[in-house]
C-alpha positions, 0 to 999 in steps of 0.5 A, spaced: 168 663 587 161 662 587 156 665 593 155 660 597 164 660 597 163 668 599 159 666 605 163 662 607 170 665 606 166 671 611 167 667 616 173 664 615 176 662 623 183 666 625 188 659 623 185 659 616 188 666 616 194 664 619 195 658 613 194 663 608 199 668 610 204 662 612 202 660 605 204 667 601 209 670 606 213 664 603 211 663 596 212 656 596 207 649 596 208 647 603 204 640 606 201 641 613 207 639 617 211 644 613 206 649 616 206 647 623 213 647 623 213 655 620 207 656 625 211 654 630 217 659 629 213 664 625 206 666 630 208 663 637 209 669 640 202 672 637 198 665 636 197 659 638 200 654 633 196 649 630 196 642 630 197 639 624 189 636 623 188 642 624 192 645 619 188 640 614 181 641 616 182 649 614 186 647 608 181 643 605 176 649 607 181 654 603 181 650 598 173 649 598 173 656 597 178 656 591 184 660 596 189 654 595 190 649 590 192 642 592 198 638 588 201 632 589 209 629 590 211 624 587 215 622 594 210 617 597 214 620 604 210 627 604 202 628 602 199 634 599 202 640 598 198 646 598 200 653 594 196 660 593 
């Protein structure tokens, strides 16, 4: 990770935080739709749960900062996943 990424990763808001545990509580690739349905379930009682392009801004900031990866599905139903 390069310093400018460790600068940012800093200052990383509370649904990024949330993505990534959503993401490595389950140990599965999940699409931001899945994440939103997990928030849903999983954090309304402590957090707000995002909305889905919310969800995606702070996926393509996690990924800036090397903390996810993206992969495409062959399915053209379901965008990218994003995995740890």
């Amino acid at each position: 990770m390069a310093e400018d990424d460790h600068e940012r990763a800093e200052f990383l808001p509370a649904t990024a935080y949330a993505v990534l545990g959503l993401l490595s509580s389950h140990q599965e690739e999940l699409s931001p739709a899945e994440i939103k349905v997990r928030a849903d379930w999983s954090l309304r009682s402590f957090y707000w749960s995002p909305a889905v392009s919310h969800i995606r801004r702070e996926l393509e900031r996690l990924l800036e900062c090397g903390y996810v990866e993206a992969r495409l599905r062959m399915s053209t139903s379901a965008g990218p996943r994003a995995a740890i």
